[in-house]
ROBA-137800 format. One record per atom (N, C-alpha, C): residue in one letter; x, y, z. Coordinates in steps of 0.02 Angstrom, whole numbers, plus 50000, padded with zeros to 5 digits. Layout:
N
AXYZ;...
***
This chain:
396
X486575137951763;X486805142851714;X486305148551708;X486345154451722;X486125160851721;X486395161651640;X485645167951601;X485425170551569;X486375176251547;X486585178151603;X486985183751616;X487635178851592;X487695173551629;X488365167851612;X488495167251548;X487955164951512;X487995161651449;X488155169051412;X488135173951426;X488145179451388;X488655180451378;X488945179751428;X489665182151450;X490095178351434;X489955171651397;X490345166851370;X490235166351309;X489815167451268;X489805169451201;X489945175851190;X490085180351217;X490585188251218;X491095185651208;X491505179951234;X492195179151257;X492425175651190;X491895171751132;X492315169551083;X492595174051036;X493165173151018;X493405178450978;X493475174350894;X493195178750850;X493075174650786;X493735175950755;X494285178950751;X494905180750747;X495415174750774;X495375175250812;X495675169150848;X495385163750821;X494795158450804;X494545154150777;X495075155650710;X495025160750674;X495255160150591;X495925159550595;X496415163550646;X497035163150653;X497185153950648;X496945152150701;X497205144750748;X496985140850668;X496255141150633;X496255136550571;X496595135950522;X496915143250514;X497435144250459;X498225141350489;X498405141250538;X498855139150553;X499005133950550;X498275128450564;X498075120650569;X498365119050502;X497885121650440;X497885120050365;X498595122350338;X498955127250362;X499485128750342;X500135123850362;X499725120750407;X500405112650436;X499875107450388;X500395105150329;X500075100050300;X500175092650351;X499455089650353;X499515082850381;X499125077250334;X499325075450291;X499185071250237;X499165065450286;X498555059650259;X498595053150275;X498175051650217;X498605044150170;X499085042050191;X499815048250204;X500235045350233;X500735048950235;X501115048850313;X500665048450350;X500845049350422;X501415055850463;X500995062150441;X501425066450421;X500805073150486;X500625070250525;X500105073050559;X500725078350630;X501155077650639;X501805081050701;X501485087950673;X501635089350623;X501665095950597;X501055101550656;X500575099050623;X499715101350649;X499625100450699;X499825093250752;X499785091950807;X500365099450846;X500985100050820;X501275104050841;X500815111550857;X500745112550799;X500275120350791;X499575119550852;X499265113450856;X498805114050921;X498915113850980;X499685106850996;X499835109851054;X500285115751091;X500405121051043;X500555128151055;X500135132151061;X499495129251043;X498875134551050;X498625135151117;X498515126851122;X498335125551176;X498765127251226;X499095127851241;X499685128051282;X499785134951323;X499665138951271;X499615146151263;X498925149451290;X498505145351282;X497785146051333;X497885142751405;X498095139251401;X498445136351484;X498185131351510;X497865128151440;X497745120051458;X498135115751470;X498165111751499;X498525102351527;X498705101751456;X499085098751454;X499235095351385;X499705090551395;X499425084351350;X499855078951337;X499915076351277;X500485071751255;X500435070551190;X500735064351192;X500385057251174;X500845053051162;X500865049051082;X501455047251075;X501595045950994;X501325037750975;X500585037550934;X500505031950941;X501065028150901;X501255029150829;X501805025150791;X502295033950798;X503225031750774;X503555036450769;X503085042350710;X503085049350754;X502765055050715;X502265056150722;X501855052650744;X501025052350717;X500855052450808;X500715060750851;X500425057550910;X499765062650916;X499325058050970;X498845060650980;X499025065851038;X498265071851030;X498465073951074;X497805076251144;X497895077551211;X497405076151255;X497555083651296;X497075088851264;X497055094651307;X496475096151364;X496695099451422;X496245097651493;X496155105151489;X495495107751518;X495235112851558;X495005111451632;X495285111051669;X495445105151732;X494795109551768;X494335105551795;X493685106051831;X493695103551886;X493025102651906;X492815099551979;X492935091851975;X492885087452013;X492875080952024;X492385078052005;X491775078951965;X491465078351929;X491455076651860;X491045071951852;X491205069951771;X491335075551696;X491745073251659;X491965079951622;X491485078451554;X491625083051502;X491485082651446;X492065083851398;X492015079951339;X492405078651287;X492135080451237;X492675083851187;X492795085251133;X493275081451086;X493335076651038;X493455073150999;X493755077650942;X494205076150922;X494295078450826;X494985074450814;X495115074750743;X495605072350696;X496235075150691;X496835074550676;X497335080350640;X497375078450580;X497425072250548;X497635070750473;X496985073350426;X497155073950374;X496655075750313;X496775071050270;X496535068450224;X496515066350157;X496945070750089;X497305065850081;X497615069649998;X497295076149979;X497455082449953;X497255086749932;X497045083949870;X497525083349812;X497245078449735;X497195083149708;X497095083549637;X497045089149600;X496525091749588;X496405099249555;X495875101749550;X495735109749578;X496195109949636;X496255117149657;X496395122449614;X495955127249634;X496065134749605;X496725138749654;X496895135749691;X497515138449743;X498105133449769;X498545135849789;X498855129049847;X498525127449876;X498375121149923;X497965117049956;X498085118450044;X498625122050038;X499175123250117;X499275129750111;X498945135350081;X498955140450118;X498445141650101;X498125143350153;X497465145350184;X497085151850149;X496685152250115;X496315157550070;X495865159150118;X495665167750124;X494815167150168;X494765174150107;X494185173950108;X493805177250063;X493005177250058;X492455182650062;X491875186950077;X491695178250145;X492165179450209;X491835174850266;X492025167850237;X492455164650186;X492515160450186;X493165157250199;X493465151850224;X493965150650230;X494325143150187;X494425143950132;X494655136750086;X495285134650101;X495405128650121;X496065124050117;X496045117050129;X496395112950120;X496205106450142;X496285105150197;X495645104250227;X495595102350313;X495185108750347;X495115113450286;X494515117450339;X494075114950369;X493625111050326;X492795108150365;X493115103150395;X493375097950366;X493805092550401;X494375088750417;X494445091450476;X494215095450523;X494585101650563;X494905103050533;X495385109250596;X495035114350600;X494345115750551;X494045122950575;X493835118850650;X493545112150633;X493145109650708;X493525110750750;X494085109350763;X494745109750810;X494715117650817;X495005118750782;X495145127150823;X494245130150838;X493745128550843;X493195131950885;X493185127650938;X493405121350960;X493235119050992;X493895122251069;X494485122951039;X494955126351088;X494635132251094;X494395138151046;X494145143151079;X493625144051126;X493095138151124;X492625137851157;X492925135751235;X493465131851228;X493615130151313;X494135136451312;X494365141651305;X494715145851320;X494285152751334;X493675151251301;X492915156251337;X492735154351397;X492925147951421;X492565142751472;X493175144051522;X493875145351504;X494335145351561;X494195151651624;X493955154651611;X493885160651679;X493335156551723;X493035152151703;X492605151351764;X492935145251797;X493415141151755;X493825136551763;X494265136651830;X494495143451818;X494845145251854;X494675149751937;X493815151551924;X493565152451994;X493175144952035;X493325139551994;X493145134152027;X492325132851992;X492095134351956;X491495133651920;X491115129251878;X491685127551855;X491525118051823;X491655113251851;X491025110551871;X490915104051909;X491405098751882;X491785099051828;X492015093851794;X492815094851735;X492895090651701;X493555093851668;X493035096051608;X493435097851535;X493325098651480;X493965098951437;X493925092751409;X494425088951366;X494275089051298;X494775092551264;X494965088851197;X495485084351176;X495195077951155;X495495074751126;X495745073351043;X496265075251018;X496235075350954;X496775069550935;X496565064750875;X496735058750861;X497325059250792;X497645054950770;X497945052350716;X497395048050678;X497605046850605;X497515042950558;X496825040650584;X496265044650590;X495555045050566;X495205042850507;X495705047150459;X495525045650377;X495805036850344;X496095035850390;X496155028850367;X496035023650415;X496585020950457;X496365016350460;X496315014550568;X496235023250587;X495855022750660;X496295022550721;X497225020550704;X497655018950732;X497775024550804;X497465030750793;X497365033250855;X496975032750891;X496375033450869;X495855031250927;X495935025050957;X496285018950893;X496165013150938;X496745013650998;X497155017451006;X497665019351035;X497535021351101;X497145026051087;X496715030751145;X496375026751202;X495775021151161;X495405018751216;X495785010851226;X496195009651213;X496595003951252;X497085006651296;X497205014151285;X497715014851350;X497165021351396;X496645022251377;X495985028751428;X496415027051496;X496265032351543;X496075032251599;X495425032551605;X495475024651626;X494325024151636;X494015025851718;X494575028551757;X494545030351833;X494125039651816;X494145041151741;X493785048451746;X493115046351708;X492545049351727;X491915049451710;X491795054851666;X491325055351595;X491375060551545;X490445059451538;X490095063651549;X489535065451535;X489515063651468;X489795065451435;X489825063551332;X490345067851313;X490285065251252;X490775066651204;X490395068551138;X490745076351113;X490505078051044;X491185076351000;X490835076150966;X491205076350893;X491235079150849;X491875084250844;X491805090750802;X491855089550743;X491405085150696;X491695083950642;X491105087350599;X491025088950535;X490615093550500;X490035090150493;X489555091950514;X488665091550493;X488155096150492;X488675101050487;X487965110150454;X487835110850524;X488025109850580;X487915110750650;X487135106050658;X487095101350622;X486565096250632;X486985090550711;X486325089850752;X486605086450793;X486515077750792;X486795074250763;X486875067350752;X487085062550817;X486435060550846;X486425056950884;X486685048850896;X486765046850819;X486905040350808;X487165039850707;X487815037550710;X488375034050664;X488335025650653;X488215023050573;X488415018250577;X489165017650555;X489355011450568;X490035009950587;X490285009250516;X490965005650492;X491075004750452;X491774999150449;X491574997050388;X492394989550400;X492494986950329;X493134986050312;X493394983850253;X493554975750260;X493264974150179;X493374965350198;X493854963450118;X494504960850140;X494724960850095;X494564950550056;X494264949550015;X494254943350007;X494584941649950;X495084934349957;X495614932549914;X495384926049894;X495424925749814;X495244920649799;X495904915349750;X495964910549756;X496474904849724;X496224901549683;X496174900849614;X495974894349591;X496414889249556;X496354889949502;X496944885749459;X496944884149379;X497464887349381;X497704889349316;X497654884049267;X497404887949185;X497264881349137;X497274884549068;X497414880149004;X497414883848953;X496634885848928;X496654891848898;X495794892848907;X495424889148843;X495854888148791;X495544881748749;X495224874948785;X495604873648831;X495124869348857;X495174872848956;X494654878748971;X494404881449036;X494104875749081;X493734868949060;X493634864549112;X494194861949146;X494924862549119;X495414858849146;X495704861849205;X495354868749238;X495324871549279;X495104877849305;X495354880149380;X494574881149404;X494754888349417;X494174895149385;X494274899949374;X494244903949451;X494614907149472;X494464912349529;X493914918949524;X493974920749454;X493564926049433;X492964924049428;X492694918449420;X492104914449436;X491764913849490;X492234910949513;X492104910249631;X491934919549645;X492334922549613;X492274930349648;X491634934349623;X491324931349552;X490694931849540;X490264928849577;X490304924449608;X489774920849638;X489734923149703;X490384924849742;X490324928649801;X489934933749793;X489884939349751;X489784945949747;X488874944049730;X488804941149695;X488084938149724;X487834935949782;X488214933449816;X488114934649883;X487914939549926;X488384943949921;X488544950049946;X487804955349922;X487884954249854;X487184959949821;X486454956249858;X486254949649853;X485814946949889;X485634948049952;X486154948750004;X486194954350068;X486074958250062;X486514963850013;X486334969750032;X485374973650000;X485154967649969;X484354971749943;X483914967349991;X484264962550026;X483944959750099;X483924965950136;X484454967550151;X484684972350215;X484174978750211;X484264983250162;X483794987850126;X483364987550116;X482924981850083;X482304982450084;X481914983350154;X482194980750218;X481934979950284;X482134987450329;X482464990650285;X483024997750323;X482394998750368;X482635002750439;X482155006550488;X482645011150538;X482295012550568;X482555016350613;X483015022350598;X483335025950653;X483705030750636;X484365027450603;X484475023950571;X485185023950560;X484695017650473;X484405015350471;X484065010950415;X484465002550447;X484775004650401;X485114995650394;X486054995250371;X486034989850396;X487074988950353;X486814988050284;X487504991950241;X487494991150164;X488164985950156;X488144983950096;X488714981550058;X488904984550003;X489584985449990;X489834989549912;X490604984549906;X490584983449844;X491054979349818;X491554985349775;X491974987449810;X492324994349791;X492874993249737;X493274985949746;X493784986649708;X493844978649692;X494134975549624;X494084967749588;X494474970949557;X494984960649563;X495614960949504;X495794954949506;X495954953449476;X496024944749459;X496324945649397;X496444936749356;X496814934649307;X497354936149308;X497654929949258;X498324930649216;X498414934749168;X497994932549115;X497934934049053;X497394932449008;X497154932848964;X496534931548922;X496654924348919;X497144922148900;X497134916648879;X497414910548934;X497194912748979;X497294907449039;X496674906549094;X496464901649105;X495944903149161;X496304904549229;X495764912049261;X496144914349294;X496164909949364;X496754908649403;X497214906149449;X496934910649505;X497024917649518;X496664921849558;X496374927949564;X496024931349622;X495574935549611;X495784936649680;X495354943649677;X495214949249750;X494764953149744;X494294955749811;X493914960049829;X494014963849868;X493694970849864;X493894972549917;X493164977049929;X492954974549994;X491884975150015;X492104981050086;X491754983750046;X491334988350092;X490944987050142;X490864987350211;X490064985250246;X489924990150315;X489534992150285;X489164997550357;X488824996050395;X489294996150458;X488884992150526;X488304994050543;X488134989450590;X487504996350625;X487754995150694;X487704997850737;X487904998750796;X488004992550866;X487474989250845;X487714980250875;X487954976050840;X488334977950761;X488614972450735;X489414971750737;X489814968950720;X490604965650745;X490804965450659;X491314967550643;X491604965150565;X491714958750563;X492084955250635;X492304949950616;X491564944950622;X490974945950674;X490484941650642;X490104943850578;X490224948950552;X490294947350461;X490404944050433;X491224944550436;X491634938950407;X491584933750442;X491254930850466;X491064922950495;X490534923850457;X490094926450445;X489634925650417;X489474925150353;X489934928050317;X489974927250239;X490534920850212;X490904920950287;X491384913150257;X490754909150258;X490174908050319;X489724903350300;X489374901750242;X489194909250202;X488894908050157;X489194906150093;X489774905350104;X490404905750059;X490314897850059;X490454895150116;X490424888550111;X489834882850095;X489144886650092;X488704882550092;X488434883050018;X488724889049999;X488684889849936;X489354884149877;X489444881349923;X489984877549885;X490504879249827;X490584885349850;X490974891349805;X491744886349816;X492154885549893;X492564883149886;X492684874049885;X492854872649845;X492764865949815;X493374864549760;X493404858649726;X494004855249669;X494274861049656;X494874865149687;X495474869449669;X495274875349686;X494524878549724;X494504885349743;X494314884549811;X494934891249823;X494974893249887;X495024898649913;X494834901749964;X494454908449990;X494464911050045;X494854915950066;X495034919450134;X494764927150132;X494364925350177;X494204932650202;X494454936050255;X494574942050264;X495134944650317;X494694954450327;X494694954950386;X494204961650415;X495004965650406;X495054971850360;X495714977950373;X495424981950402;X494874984250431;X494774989550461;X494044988650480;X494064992250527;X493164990950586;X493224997550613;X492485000750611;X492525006650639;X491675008750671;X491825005250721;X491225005250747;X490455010050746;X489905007250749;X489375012550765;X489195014650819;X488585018750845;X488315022050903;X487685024450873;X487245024150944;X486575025750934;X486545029851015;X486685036551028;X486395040251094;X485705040751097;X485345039451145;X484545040851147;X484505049151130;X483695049651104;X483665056451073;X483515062151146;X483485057151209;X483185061551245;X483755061951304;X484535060151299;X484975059751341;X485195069251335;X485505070751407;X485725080151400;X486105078251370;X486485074051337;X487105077951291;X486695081451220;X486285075751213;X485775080351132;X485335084751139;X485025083451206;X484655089651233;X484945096151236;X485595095251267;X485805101051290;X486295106751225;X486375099851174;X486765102551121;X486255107951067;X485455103351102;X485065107351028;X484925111251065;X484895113951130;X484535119551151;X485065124551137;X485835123051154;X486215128151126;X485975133151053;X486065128251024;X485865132050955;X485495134650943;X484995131650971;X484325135650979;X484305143850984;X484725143751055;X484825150551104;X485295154751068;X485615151451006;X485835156250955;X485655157650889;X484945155150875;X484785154850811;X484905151450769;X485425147350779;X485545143650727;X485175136550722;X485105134250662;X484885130950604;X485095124850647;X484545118050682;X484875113450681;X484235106550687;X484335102550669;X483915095850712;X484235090850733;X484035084150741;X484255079550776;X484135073750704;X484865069250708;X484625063350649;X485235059150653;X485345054550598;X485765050050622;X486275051950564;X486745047350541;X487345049050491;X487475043050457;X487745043650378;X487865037450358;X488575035150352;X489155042850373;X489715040850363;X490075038650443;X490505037050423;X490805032450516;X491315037950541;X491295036650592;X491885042050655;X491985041450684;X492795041950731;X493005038550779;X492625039350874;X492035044150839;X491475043650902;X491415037350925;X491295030350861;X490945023350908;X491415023350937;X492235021350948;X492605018350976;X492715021851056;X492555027151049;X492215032851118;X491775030451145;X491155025151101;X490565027051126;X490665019151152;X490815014351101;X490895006951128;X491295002951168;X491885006751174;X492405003151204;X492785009051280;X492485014251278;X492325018151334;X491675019051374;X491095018451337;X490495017351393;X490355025551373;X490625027951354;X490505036251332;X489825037251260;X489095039851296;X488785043951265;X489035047251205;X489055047551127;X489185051751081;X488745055151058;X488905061851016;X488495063250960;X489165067850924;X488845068250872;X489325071950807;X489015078550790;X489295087250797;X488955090050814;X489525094650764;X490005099750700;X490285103750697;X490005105750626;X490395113450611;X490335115450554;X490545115150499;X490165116150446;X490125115350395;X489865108450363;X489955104350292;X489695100850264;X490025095250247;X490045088350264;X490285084650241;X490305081250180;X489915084350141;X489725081150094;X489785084650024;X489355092950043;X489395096149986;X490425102150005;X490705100250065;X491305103850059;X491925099150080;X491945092050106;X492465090050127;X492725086850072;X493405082150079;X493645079050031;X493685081049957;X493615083949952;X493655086449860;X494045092849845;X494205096149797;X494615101249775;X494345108949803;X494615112649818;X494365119949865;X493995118949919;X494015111949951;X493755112650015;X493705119550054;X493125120150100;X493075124650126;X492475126150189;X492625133350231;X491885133750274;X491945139350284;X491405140450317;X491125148250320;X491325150050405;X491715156250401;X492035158250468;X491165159450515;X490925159250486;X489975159450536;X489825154750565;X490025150750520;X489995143350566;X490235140850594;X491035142550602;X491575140650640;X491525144950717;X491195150650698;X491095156150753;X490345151350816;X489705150550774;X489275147350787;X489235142050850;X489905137150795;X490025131850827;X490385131750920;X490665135150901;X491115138750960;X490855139451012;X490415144150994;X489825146551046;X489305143451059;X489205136351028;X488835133151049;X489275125751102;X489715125051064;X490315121551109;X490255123251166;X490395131551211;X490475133451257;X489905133551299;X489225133951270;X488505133351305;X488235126451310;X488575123351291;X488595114451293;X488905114051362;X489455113551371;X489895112851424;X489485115851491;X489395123951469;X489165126251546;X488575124951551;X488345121651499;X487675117751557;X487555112451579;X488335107851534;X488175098551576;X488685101951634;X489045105451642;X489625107051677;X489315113251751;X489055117651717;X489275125451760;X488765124951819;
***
């Protein structure tokens, strides 16, 4: 890659086009829950389409499909681009509709700007900066976006994706356009829901020994659980620390005046990158059992609803190398670190053999999920152009 190339490819992003394609994204509502993602998927693969990428789309459940756009390269291993179509509930609180797209002094508010369709539409402009050399034979490799279903819940595209991959193509890495201030996040811990059900047996509560409380057993679990998690923490290291536990949601009983019959949890637990949900849940049935929690009338099933794997890329592999020098070469603001929220990067990174990192604009934290979501068209521009100087240098 020449000094003159890269020039000539950050000339080519057009920040117009980025705002058009995001407003169009946010203006197709794709609520999940809801499974209502056709809409948005529609609006990208017309974009795409219209730039003169490959495109495919298959429907993982009726409505809901992913979609797989190509900038077709050399025979050489490609690079990937990752993102979402669904968003999370808008909810109340907006100063506007949530579905039509506000921009105002560089900013652009709607639900799904930061996450993620601003990521999506820089990431098509960046391979549509990248198509002229595409097209003189210049990339050693493809450059794919892949954009998924039901992210925000419960993964049903990605897991979709890498049980049906073609693993006959080789991908240098995979970013992930999902919002981190253009911080480059080398490593995600995972994440998995444990729903635990408890039975006991019902009794009048004048006399509570005559049977055996569930809301009891589910106290004693959750001691469990808290005893782990200031194990786990106190020892935290590395780039990613340690798995947590959070006991998010409890409900049990009859009534006041009955000992309660049953109970539920519903646990939180953040992987770290070599751990399995389900040896979790083997692992807490053990402690479940030795704790003699289930015994005379209580009984206790634990069940994994959702697993969402981690990743750890070395700090010194070119996909992070090559992502921070981008930024670099544009000024922008970035370092290298790990993340505490989960993304369908592990299932890229673990069950494809695919290198990740998580690399787009804006903020996950102080702008996604909440009321006037929003991002700054600078960073959407940024990103773009760093997208495209990524590529032509694992690529050009």
């Amino acid at each position: 890659m020449t000094a003159s190339e890269s020039d000539a490819v950050v000339a080519r992003i057009r920040p117009d086009e980025i705002v058009a394609l995001t407003r169009a994204l946010v203006d197709a509502p794709s609520e999940n829950p809801g499974g209502t993602e056709a809409l948005a998927v529609a609006v990208l693969e017309n974009a795409c389409r219209d730039a003169g990428f490959t495109v495919t789309t298959h429907e993982v459940t009726p409505g809901r499909p992913n979609l797989i756009a190509t900038l077709p390269g050399g025979d050489g291993p490609g690079l990937m681009f990752l993102g979402h179509s669904d968003v999370v509930p808008a909810g109340p609180g907006w100063t506007g509709d949530p579905y039509r797209t506000r921009l105002s002094d560089g900013v652009l508010t709607g639900r799904g700007t930061v996450d993620m369709k601003g990521g999506l539409a820089s990431v098509v402009e960046a391979m549509s900066a990248l198509a002229p050399l595409a097209a003189q034979g210049r990339l050693s490799g493809p450059v794919q976006l892949v954009c998924t279903v039901d992210e925000e819940e419960h993964g049903a595209g990605v897991r979709d994706l890498v049980a049906s991959a073609d693993t006959s193509r080789d991908f240098i890495g995979c970013v992930v356009a999902e919002p981190t201030d253009l911080v480059v996040v080398r490593g995600c811990r995972g994440a998995s829901y444990l729903e635990i059900d408890i039975r006991g047996r019902a009794a009048h509560s004048g006399r509570p020994d005559d049977g055996r409380s569930a809301i009891y057993a589910a106290a004693s679990i959750i001691d469990i659980i808290r005893a782990d998690h200031e194990a786990m923490t106190a020892g935290a290291a590395g780039l990613l620390g340690s798995g947590t536990w959070n006991v998010g949601t409890m409900s049990g009983g009859q009534g006041i005046s009955v000992v309660a019959p049953m109970a539920a949890l519903g646990v939180d637990r953040r992987l770290m990158p070599d751990e399995s949900a389900e040896a979790i849940a083997d692992w807490l049935r053990g402690r479940i059992a030795a704790a003699g929690i289930e015994s005379d009338g209580i009984e206790v099933d634990v069940a994994v609803t959702m697993e969402m794997p981690g990743f750890e890329t070395p700090a010194d592999h070119t996909l992070v190398t090559a992502t921070v020098d981008a930024l670099n070469s544009l000024d922008a603001q970035t370092s290298v670190g790990g993340w505490t929220a989960a993304c369908d990067g592990g299932f890229v990174s673990r069950d494809l053999g695919i290198p990740a990192i998580v690399c787009g604009p804006g903020n996950i934290n102080t702008q996604a999920h909440q009321p006037d979501e929003s991002v700054a068209v600078d960073d959407l521009v940024t990103a773009a152009r760093a997208y495209a100087l990524v590529a032509l240098e694992l690529l050009g």
